[in-house]
C-alpha positions in Angstrom: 0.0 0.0 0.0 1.3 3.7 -1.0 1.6 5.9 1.9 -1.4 7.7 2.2 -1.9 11.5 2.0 -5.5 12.8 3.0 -7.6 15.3 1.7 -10.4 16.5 3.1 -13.6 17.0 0.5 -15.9 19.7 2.9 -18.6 21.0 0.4 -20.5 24.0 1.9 -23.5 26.4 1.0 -24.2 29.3 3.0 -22.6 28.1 6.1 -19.3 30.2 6.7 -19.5 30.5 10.7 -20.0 26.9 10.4 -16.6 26.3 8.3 -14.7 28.6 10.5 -15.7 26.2 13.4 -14.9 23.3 11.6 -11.5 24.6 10.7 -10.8 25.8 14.2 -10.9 22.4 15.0 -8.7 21.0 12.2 -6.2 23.3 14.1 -6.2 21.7 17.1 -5.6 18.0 15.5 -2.8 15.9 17.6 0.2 14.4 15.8 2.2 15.1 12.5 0.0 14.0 9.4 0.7 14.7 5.8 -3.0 16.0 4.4 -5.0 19.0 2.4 -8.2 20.5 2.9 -10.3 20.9 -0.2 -13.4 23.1 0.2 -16.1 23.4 -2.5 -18.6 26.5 -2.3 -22.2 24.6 -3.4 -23.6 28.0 -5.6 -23.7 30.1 -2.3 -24.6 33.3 -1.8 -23.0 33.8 1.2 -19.2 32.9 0.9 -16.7 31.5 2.8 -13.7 32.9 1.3 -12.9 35.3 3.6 -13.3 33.0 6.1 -11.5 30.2 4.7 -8.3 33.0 4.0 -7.8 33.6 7.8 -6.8 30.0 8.3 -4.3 29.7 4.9 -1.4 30.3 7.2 -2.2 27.4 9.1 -3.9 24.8 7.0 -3.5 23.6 3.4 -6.9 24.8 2.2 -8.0 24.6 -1.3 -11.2 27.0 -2.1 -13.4 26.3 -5.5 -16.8 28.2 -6.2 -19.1 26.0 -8.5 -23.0 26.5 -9.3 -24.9 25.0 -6.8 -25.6 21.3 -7.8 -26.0 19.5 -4.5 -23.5 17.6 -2.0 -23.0 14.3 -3.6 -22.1 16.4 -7.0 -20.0 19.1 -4.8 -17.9 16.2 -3.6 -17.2 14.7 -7.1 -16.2 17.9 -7.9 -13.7 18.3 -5.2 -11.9 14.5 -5.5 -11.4 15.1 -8.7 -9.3 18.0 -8.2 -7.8 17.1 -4.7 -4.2 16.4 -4.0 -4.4 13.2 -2.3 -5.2 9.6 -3.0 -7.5 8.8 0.1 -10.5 11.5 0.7 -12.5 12.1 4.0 -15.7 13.6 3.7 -16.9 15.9 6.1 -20.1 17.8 6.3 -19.7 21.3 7.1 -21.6 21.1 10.5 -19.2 18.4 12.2 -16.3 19.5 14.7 -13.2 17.1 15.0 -11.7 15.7 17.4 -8.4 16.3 18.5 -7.5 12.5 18.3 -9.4 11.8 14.8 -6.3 11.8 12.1 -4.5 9.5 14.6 -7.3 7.0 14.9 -7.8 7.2 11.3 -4.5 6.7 10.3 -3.7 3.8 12.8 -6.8 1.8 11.7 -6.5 2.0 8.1 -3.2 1.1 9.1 -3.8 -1.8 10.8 -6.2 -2.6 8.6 -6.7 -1.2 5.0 -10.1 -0.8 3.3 -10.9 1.8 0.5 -14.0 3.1 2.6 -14.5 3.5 6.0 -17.0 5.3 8.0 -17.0 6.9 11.9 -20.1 7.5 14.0 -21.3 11.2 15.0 -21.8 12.2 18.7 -22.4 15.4 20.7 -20.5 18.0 21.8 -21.0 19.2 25.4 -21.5 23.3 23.4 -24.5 22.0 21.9 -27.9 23.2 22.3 -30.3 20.9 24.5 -32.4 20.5 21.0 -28.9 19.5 18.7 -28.2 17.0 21.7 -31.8 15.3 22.1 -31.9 15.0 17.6 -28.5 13.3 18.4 -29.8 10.9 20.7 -33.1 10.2 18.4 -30.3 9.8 15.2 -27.9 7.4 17.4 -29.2 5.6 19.7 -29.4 1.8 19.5 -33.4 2.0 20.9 -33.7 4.3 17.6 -31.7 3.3 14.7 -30.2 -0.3 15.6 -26.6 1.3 15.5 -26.9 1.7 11.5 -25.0 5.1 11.9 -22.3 3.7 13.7 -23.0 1.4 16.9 -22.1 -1.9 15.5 -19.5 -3.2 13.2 -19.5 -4.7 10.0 -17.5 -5.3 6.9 -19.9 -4.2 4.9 -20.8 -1.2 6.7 -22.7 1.6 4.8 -20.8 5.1 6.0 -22.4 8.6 6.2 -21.3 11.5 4.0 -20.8 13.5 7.4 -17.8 11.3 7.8 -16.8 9.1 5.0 -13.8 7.5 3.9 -13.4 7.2 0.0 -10.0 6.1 -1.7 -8.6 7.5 -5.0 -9.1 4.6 -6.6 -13.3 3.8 -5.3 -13.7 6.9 -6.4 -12.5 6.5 -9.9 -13.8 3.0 -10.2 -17.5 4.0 -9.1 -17.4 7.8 -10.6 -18.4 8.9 -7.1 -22.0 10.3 -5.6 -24.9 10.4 -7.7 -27.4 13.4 -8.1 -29.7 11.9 -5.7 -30.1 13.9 -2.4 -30.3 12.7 0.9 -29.5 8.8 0.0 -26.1 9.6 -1.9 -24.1 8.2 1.1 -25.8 4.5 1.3 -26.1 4.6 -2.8 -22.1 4.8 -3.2 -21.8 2.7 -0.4 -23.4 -0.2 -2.3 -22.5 0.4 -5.6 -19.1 0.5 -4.2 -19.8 -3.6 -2.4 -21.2 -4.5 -6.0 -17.7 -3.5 -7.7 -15.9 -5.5 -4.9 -14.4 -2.9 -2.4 -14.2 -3.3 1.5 -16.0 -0.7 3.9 -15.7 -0.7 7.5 -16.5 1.0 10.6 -14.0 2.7 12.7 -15.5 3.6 16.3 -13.6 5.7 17.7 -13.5 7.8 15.0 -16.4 10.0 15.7 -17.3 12.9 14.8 -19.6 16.0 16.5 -22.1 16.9 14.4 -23.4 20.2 15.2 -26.9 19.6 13.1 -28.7 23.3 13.1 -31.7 22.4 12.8 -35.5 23.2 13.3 -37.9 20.8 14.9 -39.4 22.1 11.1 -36.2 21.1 9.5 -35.2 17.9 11.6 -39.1 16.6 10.2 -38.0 17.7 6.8 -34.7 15.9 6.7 -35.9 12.9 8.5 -39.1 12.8 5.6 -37.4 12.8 2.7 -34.6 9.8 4.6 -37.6 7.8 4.1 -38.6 8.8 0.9 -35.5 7.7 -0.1 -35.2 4.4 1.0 -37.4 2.9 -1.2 -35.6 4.6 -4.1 -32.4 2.6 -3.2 -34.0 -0.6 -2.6 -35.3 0.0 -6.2 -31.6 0.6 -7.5 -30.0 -1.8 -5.6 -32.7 -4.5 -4.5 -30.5 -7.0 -2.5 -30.4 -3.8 0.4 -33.9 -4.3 0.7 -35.1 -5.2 4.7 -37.8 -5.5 6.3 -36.0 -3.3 9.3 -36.6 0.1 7.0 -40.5 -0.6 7.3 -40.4 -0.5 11.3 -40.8 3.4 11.7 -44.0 3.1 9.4 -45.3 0.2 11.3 -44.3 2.1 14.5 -46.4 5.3 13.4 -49.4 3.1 12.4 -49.3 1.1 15.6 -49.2 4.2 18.1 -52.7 5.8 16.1 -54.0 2.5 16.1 -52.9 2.1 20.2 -55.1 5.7 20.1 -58.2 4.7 18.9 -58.3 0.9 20.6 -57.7 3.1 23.6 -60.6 5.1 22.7 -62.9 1.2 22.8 -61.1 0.9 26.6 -58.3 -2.0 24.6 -55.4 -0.4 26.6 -52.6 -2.9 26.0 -50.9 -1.3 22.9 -50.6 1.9 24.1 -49.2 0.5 27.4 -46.6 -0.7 24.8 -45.6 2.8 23.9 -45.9 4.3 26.9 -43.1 1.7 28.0 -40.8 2.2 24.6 -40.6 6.0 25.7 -40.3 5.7 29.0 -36.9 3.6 28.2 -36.3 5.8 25.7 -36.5 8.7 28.6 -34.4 6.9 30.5 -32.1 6.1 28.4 -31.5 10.2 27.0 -31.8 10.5 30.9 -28.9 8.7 32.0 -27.0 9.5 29.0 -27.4 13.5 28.9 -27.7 13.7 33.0 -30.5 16.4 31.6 -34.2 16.3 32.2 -34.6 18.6 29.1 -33.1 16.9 26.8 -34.7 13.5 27.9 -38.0 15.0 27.9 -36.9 16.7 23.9 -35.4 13.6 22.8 -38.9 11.5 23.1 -40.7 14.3 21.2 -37.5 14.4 18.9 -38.0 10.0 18.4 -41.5 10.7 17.2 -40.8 13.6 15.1 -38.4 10.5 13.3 -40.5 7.7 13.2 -43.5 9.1 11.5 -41.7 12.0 9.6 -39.8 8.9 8.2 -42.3 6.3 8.5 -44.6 8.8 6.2 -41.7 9.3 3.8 -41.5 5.9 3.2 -44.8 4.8 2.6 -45.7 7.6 0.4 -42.5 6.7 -1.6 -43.0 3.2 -1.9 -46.5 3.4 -3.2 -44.9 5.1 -5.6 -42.1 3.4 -6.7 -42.6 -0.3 -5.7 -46.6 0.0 -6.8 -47.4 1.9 -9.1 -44.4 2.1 -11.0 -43.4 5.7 -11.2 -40.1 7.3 -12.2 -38.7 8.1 -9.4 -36.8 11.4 -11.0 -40.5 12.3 -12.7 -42.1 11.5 -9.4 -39.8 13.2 -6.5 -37.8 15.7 -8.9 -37.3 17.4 -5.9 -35.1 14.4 -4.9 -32.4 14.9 -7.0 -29.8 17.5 -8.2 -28.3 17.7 -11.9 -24.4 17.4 -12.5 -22.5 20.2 -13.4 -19.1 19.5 -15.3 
């Protein structure tokens, strides 16, 4: 194996505070490691450039400006003109840690794949809100550890902290113009053409997430209108786990109305999911707020997904439709 030299691939749009935080933190980054920063401005109309200047005494930052075209298409753009041969892809709303190139290093080290992925956690400056939509995202009561609680060689990473060699990246041609559901898509086309992916623990991430209860439904709808568009692509991915947050929604208004006829059991069930669930952000946040915020913040999920999803695969899996034609919304076009 060559010896690797990093590059960062941080796309942005509109955030600039949030890529002077990031970059503060690529400052404080322990040990001696060869890598380059290359950030792509997504068609924004507020810039980062300014920003980006007062750190080119300290970092090895490369800047580009391109018409806005989405994420997956921003980080295309910025592998194929970054200096090294192994990319990590960031999100612009993620802090590092100060151990994070040394864990990276040492495990591809120790153990070479050309993709990798890291979990996301909270930073103890986040808002009560950022920490509770953490909890809902991560927690194994949630999500079954898909974003980064168990391990697996065939682990699907998250573009907030991705690991993508040169030569993946040539051999797949990178993200597609779909948007969310880029991540998982390269992920698997990337399994079909033979690579290895793994998980790397320790090599987290703080994910700032500035979001909305407004937004965090939004982003969380279109997650599940986008499942059944991959397991339309790439049908082996297809699980019966990505119809639980559906069946979850329809089995807490159907606890509501037996409840209604005095049949109490089912909603007992729920009350006991998000008590644990309470307890669980409880113990883990030491915060009564954000407890209380991350059981609203779990429902806001399941049905903003579980909606998302069946709406999606009505129309994909039933009645046939394009999904381009049908959720145009869905997906960006390339710019060269």
């Amino acid at each position: 194996m060559k010896p690797l030299h990093l590059s960062f691939i941080i796309p942005v749009y509109n955030r600039p505070e949030e890529v002077r935080e990031l970059l503060e933190s690529f400052t404080k980054l322990e040990g001696n490691f060869d890598y380059s920063i290359c950030i792509i401005e997504d068609g924004s109309s507020i810039s980062s450039e300014k920003v980006i200047e007062q750190f080119g005494q300290q970092l090895n930052i490369s800047y580009y400006f391109k018409e806005n075209s989405g994420p997956g298409d921003s980080r295309n753009y910025g592998m194929a003109r970054a200096k090294g041969n192994y990319f990590i892809i960031l999100d612009s709303d993620v802090l590092l840690p100060e151990n994070y190139l040394q864990v990276v290093s040492k495990s591809l080290a120790d153990h070479y794949t050309d993709c990798f992925g890291g979990p996301d956690a909270a930073h103890a400056s986040f808002s009560n809100l950022q920490k509770a939509i953490n909890f809902a995202m991560t927690s194994f009561i949630t999500t079954g550890g898909i974003r980064g609680g168990k391990d697996s060689e065939n682990f699907q990473p998250r573009s907030f902290n991705m690991g993508l060699s040169k030569k993946a990246f040539e051999a797949s041609g990178g993200f597609g113009t779909i948007h969310p559901g880029e991540d998982p898509d390269l992920s698997l086309r990337l399994l079909n053409l033979g690579f290895k992916s793994k998980l790397i623990k320790e090599a987290y991430v703080y994910h700032k997430r500035r979001i909305s209860w407004t937004k965090f439904y939004q982003q969380v709808h279109k997650f599940g209108m986008v499942r059944p568009i991959l397991n339309f692509w790439h049908p082996q991915s297809e699980r019966i786990v990505y119809w639980l947050p559906t069946l979850f929604s329809m089995g807490f208004v159907l606890s509501i109305i037996l409840f209604l006829f005095q049949v109490k059991w089912l909603l007992y069930i729920y009350m006991i999911y998000f008590l644990v669930a309470f307890l669980m952000a409880l113990i883990g946040s030491g915060n009564l707020i954000i407890a209380f915020l991350a059981v609203i913040a779990i429902g806001v999920q399941f049905f903003g997904y579980g909606y998302g999803f069946i709406k999606s695969t009505l129309a994909i899996k039933f009645l046939k439709q394009n999904p381009e034609k049908k959720f145009p919304k869905l997906f960006f076009k390339h710019v060269q």
